[in-house]
RORO-189193 format. One record per residue (C-alpha): x, y, z. Coordinates in Angstrom, 1 decimal. Example, Ala and Ser with C-alpha at 12.3 -4.5 7.8 and 13.67 -1.06 7.14 Angstrom:
<sites>
{c1 12.3, c2 -4.5, c3 7.8} $
{c1 13.7, c2 -1.1, c3 7.1} $
</sites>
This chain:
<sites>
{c1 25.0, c2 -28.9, c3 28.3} $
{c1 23.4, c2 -26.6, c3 30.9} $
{c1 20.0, c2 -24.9, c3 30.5} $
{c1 21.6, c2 -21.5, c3 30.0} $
{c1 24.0, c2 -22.8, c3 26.8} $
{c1 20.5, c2 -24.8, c3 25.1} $
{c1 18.8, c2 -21.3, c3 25.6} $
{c1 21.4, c2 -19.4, c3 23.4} $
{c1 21.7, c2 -22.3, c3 21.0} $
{c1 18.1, c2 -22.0, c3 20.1} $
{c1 18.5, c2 -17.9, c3 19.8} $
{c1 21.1, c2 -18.4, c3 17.6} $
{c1 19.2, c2 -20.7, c3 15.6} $
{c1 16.4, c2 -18.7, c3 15.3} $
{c1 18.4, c2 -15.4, c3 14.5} $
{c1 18.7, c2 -16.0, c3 10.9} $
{c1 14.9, c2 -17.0, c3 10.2} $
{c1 13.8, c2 -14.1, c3 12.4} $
{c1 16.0, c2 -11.0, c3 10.4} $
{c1 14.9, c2 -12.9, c3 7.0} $
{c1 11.5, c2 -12.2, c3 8.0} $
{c1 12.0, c2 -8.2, c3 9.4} $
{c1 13.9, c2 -8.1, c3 6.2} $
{c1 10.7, c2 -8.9, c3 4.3} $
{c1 8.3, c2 -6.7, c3 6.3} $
{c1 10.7, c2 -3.7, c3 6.4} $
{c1 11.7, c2 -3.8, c3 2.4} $
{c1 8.1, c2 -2.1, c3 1.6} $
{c1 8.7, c2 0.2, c3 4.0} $
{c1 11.9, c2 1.3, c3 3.6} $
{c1 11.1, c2 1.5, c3 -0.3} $
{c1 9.0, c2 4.4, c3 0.0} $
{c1 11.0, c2 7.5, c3 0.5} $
{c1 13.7, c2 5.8, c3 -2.4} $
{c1 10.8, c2 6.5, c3 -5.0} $
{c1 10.2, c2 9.8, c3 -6.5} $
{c1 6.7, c2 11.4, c3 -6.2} $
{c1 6.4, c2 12.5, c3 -9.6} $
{c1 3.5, c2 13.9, c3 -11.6} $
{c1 4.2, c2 12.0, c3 -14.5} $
{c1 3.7, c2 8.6, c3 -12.6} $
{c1 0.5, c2 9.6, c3 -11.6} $
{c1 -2.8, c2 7.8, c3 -14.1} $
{c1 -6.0, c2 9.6, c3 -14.0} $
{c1 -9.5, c2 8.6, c3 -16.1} $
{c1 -10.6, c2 10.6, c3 -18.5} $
{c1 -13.1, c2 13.8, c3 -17.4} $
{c1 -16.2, c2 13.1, c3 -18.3} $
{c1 -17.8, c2 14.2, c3 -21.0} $
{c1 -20.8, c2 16.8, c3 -19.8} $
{c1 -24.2, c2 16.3, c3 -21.8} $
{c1 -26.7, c2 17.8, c3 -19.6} $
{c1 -29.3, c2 15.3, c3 -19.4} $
{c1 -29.3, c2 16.1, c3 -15.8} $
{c1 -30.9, c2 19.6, c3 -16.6} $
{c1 -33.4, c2 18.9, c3 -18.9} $
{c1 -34.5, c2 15.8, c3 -16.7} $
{c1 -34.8, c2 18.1, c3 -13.8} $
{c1 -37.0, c2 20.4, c3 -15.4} $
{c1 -39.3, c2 18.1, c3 -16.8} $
{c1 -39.6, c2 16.3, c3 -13.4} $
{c1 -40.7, c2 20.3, c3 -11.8} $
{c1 -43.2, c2 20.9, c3 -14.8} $
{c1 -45.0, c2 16.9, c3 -13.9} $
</sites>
């Protein structure tokens, strides 16, 4: 077997391990655009509840 004909063996031997792994990096990537960027998907917390505590803390703190 010559060096140039053990060289492609291993390629080819290493071609299906190497696209199973671009095939696991790229799926994330190329899942992206498929998903829909909808507002209903979207979770936000709760507003906060204002009970100005802030204020009256502020002006005590000036009249000290």
């Amino acid at each position: 077997m010559t060096h140039l004909t053990a060289n492609i063996l291993k390629t080819l031997r290493l071609l299906p391990r190497t696209a199973l792994i671009l095939m696991f990096l790229a799926a994330p990537v190329l899942a992206v655009p498929t998903m829909r960027a909808d507002t209903g998907s979207t979770i936000e917390a709760p507003a906060p509840r204002k009970s100005g505590v802030g204020f009256v803390l502020l002006v005590s703190l000036r009249r000290g």
